[in-house]
SEBA-103883 format. One record per residue (C-alpha): residue in three letters; x negated, y negated, z; residue number from 1. Coordinates in steps of 0.25 Angstrom, whole numbers, always signed. Layout:
! SEBA-103883
{site ALA, {X, Y, Z}, NUM}
...
END
This chain:
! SEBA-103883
{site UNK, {-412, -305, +469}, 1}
{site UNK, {-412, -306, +453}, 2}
{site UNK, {-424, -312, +445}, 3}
{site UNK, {-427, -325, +443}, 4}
{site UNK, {-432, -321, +429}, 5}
{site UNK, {-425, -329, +416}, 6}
{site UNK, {-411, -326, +421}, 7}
{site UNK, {-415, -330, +435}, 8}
{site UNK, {-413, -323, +447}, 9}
{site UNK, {-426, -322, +444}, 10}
{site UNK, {-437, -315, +435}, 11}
{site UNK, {-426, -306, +425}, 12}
{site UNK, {-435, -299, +416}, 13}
{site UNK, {-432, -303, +401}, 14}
{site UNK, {-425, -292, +391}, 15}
{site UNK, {-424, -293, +376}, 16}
{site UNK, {-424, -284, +362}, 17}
{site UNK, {-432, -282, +351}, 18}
{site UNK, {-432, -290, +339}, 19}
{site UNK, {-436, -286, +325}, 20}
{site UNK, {-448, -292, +317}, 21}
{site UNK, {-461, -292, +319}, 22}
{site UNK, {-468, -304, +325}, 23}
{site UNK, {-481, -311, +319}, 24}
{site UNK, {-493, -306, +322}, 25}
{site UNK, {-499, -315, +330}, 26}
{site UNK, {-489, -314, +342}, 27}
{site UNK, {-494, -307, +353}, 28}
{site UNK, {-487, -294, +356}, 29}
{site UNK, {-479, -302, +369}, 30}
{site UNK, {-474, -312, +361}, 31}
{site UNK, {-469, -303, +349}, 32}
{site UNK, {-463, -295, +361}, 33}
{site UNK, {-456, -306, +367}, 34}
{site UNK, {-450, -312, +354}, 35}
{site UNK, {-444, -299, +352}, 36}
{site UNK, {-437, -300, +366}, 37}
{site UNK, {-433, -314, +363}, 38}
{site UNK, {-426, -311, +348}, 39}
{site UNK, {-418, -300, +354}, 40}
{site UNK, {-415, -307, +366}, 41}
{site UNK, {-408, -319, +359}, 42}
{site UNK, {-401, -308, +351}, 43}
{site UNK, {-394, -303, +364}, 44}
{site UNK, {-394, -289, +358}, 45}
{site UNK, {-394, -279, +369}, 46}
{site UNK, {-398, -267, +358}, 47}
{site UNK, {-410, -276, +354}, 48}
{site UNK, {-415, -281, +369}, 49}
{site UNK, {-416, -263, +371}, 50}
{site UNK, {-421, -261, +360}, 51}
{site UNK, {-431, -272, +363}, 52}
{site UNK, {-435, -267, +377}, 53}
{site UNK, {-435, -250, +373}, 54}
{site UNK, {-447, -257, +365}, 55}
{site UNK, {-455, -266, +373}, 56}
{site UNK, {-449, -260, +388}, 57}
{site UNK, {-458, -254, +397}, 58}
{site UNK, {-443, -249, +403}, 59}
{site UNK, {-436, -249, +391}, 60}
{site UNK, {-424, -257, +391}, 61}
{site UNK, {-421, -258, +404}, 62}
{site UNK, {-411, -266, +410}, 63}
{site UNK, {-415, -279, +401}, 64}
{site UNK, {-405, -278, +392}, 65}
{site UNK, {-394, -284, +400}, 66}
{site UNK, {-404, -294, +406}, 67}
{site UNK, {-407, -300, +391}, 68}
{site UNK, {-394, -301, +388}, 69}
{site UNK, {-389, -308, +402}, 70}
{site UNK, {-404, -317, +399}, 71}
{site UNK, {-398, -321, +385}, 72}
{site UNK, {-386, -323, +387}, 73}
{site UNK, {-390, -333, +399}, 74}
{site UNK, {-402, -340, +392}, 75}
{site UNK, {-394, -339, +377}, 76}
{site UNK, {-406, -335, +372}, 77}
{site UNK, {-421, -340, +371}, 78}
{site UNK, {-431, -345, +362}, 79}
{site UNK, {-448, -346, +364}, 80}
{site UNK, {-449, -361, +369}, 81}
{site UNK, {-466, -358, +371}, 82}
{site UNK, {-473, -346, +371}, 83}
{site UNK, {-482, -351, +386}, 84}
{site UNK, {-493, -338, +386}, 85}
{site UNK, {-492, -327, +377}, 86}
{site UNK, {-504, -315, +377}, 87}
{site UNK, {-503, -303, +371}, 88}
{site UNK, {-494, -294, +383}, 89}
{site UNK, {-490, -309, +390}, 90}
{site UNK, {-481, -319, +385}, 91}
{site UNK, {-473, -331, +393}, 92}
{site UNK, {-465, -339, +385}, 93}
{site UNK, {-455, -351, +386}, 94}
{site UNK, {-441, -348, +383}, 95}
{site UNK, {-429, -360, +380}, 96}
{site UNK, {-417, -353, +383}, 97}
{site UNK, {-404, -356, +373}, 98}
{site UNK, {-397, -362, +384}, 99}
{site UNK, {-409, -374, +385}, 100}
{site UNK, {-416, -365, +398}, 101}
{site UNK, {-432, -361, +397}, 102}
{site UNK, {-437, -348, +403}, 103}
{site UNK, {-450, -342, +403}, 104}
{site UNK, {-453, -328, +397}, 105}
{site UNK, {-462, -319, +400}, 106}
{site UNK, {-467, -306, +393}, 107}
{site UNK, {-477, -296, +397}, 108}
{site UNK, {-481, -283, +388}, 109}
{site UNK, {-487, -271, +395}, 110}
{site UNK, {-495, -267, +382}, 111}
{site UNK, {-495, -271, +367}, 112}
{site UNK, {-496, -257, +362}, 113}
{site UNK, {-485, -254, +363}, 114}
{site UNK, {-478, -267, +366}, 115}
{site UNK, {-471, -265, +380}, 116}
{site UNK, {-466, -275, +389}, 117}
{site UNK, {-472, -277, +404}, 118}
{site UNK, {-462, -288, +408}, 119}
{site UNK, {-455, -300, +403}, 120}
{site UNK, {-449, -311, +413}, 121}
{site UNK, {-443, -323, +412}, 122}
{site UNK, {-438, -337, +419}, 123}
{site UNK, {-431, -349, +418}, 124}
{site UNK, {-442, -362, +418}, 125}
{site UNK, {-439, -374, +417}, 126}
{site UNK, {-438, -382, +402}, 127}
{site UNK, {-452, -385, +397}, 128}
{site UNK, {-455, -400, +398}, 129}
{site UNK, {-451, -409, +386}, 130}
{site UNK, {-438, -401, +383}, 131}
{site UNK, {-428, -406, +393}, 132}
{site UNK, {-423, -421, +394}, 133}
{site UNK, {-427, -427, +409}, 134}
{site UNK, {-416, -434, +414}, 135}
{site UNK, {-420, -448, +420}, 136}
{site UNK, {-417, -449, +435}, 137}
{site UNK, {-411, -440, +444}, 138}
{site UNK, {-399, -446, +443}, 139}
{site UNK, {-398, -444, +426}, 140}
{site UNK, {-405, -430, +431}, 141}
{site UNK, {-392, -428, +440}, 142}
{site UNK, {-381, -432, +429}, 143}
{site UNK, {-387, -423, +417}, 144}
{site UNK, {-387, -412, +426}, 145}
{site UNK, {-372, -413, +431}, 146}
{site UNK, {-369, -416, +415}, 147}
{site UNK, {-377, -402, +413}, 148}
{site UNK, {-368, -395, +423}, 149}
{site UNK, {-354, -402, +420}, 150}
{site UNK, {-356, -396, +404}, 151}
{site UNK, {-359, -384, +409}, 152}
{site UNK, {-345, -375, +406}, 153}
{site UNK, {-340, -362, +403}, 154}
{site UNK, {-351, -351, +407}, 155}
{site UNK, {-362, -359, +410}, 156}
{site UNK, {-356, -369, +419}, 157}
{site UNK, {-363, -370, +430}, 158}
{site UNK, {-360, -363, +444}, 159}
{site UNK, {-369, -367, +454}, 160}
{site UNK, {-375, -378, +460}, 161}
{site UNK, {-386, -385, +457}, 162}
{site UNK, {-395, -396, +465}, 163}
{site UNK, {-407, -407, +460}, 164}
{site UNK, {-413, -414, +471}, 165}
{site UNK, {-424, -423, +469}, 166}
{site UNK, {-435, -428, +479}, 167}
{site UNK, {-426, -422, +488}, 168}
{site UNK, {-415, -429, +486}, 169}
{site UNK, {-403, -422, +478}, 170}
{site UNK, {-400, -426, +462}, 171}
{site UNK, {-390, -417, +461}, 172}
{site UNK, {-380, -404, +469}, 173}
{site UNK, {-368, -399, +461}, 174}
{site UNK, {-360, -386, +461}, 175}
{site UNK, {-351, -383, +450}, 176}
{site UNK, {-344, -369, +449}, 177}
{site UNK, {-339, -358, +458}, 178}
{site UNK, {-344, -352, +469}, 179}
{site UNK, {-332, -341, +469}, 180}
{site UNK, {-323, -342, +459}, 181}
{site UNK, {-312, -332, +464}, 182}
{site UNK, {-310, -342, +477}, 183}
{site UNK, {-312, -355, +469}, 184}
{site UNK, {-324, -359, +476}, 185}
{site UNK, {-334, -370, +470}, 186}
{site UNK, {-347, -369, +469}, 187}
{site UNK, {-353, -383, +478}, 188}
{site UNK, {-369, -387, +482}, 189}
{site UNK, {-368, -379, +494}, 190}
{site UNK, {-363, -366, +488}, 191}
{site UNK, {-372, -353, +492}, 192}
{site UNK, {-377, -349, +479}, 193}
{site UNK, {-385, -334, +477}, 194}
{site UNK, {-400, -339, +473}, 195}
{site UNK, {-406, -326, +469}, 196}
{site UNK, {-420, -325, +470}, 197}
{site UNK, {-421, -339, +474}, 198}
{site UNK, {-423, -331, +488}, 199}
{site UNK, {-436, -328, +482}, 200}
{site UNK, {-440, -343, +485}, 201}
{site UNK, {-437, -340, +501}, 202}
{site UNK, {-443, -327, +502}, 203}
{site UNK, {-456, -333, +495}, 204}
{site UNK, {-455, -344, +507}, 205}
{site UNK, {-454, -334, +517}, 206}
{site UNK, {-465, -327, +515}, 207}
{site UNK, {-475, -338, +512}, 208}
{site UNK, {-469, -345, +526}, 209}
{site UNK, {-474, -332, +533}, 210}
{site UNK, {-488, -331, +524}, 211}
{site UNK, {-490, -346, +528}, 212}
{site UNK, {-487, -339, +543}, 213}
{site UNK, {-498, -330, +541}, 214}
{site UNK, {-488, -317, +542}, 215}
{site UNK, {-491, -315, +526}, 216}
{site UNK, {-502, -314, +517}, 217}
{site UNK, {-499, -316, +503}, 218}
{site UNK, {-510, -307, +496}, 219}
{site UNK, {-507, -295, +507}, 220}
{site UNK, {-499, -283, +501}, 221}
{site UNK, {-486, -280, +508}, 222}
{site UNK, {-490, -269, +515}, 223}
{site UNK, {-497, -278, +524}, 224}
{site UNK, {-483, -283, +532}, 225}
{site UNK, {-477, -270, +525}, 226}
{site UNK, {-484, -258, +530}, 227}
{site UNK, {-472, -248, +527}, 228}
{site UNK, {-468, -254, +515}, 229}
{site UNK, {-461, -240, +507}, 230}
{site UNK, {-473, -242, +497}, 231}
{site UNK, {-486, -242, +503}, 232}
{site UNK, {-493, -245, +488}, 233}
{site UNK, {-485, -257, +486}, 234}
{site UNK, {-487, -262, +498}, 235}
{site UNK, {-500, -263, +499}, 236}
{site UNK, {-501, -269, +485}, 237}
{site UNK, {-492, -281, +483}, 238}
{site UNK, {-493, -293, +489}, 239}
{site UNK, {-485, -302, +497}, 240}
{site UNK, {-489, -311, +486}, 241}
{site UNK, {-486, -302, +474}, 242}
{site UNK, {-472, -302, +480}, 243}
{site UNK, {-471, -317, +480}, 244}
{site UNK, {-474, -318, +466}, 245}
{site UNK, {-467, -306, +460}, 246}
{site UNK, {-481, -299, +456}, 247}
{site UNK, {-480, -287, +465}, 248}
{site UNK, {-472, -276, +457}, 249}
{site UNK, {-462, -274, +468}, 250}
{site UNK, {-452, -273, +457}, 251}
{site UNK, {-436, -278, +456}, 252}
{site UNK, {-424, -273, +467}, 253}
{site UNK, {-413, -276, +455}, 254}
{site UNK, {-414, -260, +452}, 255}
{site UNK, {-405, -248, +450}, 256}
{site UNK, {-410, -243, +465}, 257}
{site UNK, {-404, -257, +471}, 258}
{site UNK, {-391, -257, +463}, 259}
{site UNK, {-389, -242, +469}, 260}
{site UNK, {-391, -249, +484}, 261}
{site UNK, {-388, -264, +482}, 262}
{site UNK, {-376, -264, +491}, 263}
{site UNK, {-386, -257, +502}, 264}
{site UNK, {-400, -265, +500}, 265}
{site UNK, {-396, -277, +510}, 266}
{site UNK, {-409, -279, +517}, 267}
{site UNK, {-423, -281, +511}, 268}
{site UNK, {-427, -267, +518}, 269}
{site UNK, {-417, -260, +511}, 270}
{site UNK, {-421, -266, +495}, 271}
{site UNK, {-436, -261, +503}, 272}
{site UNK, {-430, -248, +504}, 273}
{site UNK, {-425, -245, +490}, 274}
{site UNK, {-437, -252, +484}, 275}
{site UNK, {-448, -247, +493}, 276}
{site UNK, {-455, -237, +489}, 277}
{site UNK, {-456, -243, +473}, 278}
{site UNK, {-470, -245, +470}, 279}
{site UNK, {-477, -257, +462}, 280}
{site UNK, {-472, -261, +448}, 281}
{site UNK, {-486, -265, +442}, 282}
{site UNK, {-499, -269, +450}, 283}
{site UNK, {-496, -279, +461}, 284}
{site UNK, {-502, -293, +456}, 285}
{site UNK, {-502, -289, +440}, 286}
{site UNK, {-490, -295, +434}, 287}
{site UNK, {-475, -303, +440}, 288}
{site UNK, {-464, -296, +440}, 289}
{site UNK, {-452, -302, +448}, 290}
{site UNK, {-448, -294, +460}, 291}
{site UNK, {-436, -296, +467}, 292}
{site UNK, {-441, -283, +475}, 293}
{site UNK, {-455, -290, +480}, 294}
{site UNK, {-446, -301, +487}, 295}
{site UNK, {-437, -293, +494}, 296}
{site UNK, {-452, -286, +500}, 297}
{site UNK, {-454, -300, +503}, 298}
{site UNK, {-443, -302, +511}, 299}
{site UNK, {-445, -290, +519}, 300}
{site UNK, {-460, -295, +521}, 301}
{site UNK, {-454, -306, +527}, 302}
{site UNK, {-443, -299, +536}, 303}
{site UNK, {-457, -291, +541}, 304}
{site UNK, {-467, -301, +545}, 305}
{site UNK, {-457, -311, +550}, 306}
{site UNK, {-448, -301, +558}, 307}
{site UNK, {-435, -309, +552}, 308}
{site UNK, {-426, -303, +541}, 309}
{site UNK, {-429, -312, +527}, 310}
{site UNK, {-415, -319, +528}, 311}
{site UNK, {-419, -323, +543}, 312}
{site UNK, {-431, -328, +538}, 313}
{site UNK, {-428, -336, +526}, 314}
{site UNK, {-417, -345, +533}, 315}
{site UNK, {-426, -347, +545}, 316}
{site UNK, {-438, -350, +539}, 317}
{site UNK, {-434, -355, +525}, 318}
{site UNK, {-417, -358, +525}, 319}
{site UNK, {-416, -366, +539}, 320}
{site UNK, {-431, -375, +538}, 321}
{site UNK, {-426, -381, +523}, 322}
{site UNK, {-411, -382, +529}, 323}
{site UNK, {-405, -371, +518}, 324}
{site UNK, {-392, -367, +526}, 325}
{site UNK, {-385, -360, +515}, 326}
{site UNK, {-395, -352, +511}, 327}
{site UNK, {-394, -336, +514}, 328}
{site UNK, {-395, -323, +509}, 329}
{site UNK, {-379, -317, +515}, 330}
{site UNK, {-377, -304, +510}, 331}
{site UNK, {-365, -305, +498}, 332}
{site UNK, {-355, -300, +507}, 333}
{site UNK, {-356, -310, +516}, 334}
{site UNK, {-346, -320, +515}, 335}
{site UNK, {-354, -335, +514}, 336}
{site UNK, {-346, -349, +513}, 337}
{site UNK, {-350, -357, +500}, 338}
{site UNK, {-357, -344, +491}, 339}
{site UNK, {-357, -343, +480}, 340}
{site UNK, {-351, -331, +471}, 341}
{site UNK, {-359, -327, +459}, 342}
{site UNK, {-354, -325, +446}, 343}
{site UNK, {-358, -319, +433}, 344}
{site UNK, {-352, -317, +421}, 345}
{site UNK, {-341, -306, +419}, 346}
{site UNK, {-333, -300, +408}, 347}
{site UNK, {-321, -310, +412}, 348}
{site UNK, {-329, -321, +418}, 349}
{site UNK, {-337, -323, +431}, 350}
{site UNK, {-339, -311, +441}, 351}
{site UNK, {-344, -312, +453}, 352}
{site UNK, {-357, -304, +456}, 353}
{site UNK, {-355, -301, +471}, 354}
{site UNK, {-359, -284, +465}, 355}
{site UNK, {-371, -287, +460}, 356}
{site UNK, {-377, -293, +472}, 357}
{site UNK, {-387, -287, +480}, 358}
{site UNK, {-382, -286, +497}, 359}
{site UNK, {-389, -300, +502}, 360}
{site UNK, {-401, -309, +498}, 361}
{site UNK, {-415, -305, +500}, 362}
{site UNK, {-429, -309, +498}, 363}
{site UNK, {-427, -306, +484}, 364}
{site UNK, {-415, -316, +481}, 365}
{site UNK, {-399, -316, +482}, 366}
{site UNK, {-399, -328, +493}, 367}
{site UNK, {-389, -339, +492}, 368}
{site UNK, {-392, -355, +493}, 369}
{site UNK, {-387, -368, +490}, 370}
{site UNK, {-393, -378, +480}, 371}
{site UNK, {-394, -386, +493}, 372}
{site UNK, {-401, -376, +499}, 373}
{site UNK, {-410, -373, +489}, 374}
{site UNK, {-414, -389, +487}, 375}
{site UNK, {-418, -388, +503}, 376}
{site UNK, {-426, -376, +500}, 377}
{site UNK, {-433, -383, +492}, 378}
{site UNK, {-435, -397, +499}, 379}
{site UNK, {-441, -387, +511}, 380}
{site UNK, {-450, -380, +501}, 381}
{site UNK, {-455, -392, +498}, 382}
{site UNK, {-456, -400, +511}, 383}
{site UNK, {-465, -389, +518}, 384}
{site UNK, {-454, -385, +526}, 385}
{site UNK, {-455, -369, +521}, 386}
{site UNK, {-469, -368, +517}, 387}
{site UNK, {-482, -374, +517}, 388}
{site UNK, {-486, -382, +503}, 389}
{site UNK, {-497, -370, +501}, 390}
{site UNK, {-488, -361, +501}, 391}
{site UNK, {-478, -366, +494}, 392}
{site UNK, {-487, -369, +483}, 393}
{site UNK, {-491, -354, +482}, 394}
{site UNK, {-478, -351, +481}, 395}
{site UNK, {-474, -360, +471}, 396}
{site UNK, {-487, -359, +463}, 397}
{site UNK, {-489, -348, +449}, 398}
{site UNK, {-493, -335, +454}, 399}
{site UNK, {-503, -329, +444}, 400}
{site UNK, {-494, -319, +438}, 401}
{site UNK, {-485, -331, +432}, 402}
{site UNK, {-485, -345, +430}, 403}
{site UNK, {-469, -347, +435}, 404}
{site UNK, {-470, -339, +449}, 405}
{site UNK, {-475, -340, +462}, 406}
{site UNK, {-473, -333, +474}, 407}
{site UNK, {-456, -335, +476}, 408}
{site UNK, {-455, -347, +467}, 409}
{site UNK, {-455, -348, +452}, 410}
{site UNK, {-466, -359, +448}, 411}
{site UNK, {-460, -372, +439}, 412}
{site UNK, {-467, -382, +431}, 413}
{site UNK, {-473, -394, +438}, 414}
{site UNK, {-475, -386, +452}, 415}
{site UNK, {-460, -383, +455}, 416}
{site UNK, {-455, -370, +459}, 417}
{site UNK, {-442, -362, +463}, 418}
{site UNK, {-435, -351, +459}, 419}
{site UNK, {-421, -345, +453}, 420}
{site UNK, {-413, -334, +455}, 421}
{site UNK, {-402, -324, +447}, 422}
{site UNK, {-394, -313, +446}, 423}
{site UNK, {-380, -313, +439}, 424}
{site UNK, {-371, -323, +447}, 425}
{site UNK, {-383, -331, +452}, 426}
{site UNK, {-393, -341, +448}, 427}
{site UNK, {-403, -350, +455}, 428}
{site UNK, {-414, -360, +455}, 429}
{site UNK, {-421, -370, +463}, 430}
{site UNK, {-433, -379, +457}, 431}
{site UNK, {-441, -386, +467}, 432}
{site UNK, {-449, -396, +458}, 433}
{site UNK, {-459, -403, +468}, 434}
{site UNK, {-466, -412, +457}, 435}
{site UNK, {-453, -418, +452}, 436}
{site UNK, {-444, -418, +466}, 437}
{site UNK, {-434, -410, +460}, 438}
{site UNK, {-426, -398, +465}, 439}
{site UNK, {-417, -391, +457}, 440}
{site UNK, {-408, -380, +461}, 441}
{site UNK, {-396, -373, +454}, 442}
{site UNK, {-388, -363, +459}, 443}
{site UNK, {-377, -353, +451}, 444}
{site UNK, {-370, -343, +454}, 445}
{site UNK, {-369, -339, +440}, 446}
{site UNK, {-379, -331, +433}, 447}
{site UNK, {-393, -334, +429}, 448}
{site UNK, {-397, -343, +421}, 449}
{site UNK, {-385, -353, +427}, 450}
{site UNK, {-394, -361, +438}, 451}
{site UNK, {-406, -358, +431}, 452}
{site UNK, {-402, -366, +418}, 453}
{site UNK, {-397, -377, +427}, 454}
{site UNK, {-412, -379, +434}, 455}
{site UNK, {-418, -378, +421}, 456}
{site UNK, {-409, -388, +415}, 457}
{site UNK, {-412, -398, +427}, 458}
{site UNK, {-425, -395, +425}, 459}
{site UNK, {-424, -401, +410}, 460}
{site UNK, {-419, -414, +415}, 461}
{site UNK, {-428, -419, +427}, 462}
{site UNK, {-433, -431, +427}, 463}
{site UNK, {-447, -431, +423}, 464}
{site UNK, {-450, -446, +425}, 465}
{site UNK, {-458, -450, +438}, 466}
{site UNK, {-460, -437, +443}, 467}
{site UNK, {-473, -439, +448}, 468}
{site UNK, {-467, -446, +459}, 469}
{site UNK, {-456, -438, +462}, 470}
{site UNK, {-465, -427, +468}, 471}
{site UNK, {-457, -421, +479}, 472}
{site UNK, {-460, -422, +495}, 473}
{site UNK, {-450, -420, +507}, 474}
END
């Protein structure tokens, strides 16, 4: 499904415009490049973000524009908290959003001479220590948040739910908002919300189950349980790994070719045939770039050496061991008891988003859960129940391309891990926090960055006192 990049959903690349002036001299080339993008972003001028990225594109303009101008109008704007690496073609840097949200930036140049832009990513993190204001137990912890969520109105009141637990034990499970607004249904604890790439966290979990088997190897290419893969080059190139951690240039499946066929692509096999033949982006191993397409290979590698379809696997081996029952990945026509609509913004209020849906869930993402569900993932995760602790700890550990990224799991301060998912009328998270106890999950069926804000701001007020001894074990 969508990016889990700063919108969500999960990595959506960033998009600005060109600002006049020059910058000091002793700015590197990256940084003088990324304050440009960050003035004409806060301007929300679409005639400045293209003119912007005619100049420093590698594709021109692209389709950046609308994507800056849904990021600021959902982030309100951003300033440089701390600039964390900054070379001359490399820059990372810590962003505080208007709205009181971090996210990290991240800009890559494909030369200096003349300037042009390789990538540039972004994602929600946590707040930096020191600038939020810890409640002091669980029980303060579960008054300011429902405080939080009872001042939220207009637009940005909350539609979703959202679940702490602590030790195992749950702080707090609320709902607020509709699950269908035409038939007046509520949104409740147990509602099925879409969780986007949050499938990724499954799919990851699948495959390492099956490497732990001895079925996969994760430095063999894919061409080893592939042999007729349409492109033999790619194949025999990208690992099982690199398509874990978003390093194998398989590329995106959000493209004109899918819009033209999203009504038909049902099954893995048939988003294999329109995206088959398509060789390597860049050199398998040399840089991250997210890759909603390298986890629906993933699924179909799973489908092959387990001799199961991926949605039979995942709830036998993942949904029924942690007791997640409302878990699934139905197609949107299917009729499902307690799912949830979702909504995004329209020119006379909230429109459902049912058009722009792909047919079903897959590897990728477009899943749905429950809070409940998600906190029993993650109790499982965490007990053993779903993966050895070596495993897991691969998983959940920096791959060497980025410092925020494993393999299915995004990396948190402190040793915790998770992921988020997006796409307009969706937004997830789920934080698993083993050093701390805690679990945090919010689900929306709003647009981005609606959950992700709430985890955030959870994560601005745990309590940090005695947390040496709240270390997690079930």
């Amino acid at each position: 499904m969508s990016k889990r990049a700063i919108t969500l959903l999960a990595l959506l690349p960033l998009v600005a415009a060109l600002t006049a002036g020059a910058a000091p001299a002793s700015e590197t080339p990256a940084l003088q490049v990324f304050k440009q993008w960050l003035g004409a972003f806060n301007s929300g001028d679409s005639a400045r973000i293209t003119a912007f990225w005619e100049k420093y594109g590698r594709n021109g303009a692209d389709d950046r524009v609308a994507g800056d101008l849904r990021l600021r109008t959902m982030t309100g704007g951003m300033t440089i908290y701390r600039v964390e690496e900054d070379t001359d073609t490399h820059l990372v840097a810590l962003m505080k959003e208007n709205r009181g949200t971090y996210s990290e930036s991240t800009l890559d140049l494909a030369s200096v001479n003349p300037l042009v832009i390789a990538g540039m990513m972004g994602h929600p993190v946590p707040p930096p220590e020191g600038s939020g204001n810890p409640a002091a137990s669980d029980d303060q912890l579960a008054g300011r948040v429902q405080e939080h969520v009872a001042a939220m109105n207009g637009p940005d009141a909350f539609s979703g739910a959202i679940l702490i637990a602590h030790n195992g034990k749950i702080v707090v499970d609320q709902a607020l908002g509709m699950a269908d607004e035409t038939n007046h249904i509520r949104n409740t604890v147990d509602t099925q919300f879409c969780i986007g790439s949050m499938n990724k966290m499954f799919t990851a979990v699948a495959i390492l189950q099956l490497v732990g088997q001895g079925k996969l190897a994760l430095d063999k290419p894919i061409a080893t349980y592939w042999p007729d893969y349409p492109n033999r080059d790619l194949a025999s190139r990208v690992t099982i790994r690199e398509l874990l951690n978003h390093t194998g240039g398989t590329g995106d499946i959000f493209t004109p070719e899918y819009q033209a066929h999203r009504e038909r692509t049902r099954t893995l096999a048939d988003y294999v045939k329109l995206f088959g033949s398509r060789p390597v982006a860049f050199e398998p191993g040399s840089r991250m770039e997210y890759s909603n397409y390298g986890f629906i290979l993933l699924g179909r590698i799973i489908e092959l050496v387990s001799g199961e379809p991926y949605q039979k696997y995942v709830q036998q081996h993942i949904y029924l061991p942690a007791g997640m029952m409302h878990t699934d990945s139905r197609p949107e026509t299917d009729h499902v008891n307690g799912r949830a609509i979702g909504y995004t913004p329209g020119q006379n209020g909230p429109v459902p988003n049912t058009d722009r849906m792909p047919w079903s869930g897959t590897s990728a993402g477009g899943g749905y859960s429950t809070v409940r569900d998600l906190f029993l993932f993650a109790e499982a995760l965490q007990s053993g129940k779903l993966l050895g602790p070596e495993l897991l700890r691969e998983a959940t550990h920096a791959s060497p391309m980025r410092p925020d990224y494993g393999m299915g799991f995004y990396v948190l301060p402190d040793g915790g891990y998770g992921h988020g998912g997006g796409a307009p009328g969706i937004n997830g998270e789920l934080h698993i926090l083993p050093h701390s106890g805690y679990v945090l999950v919010a689900l929306a069926n709003r647009d981005p960055r609606m959950a992700t804000n709430m985890v955030d701001f959870m994560t601005s007020i745990l309590p940090t006192q005695n947390l040496d001894s709240n270390n997690h074990s079930s």
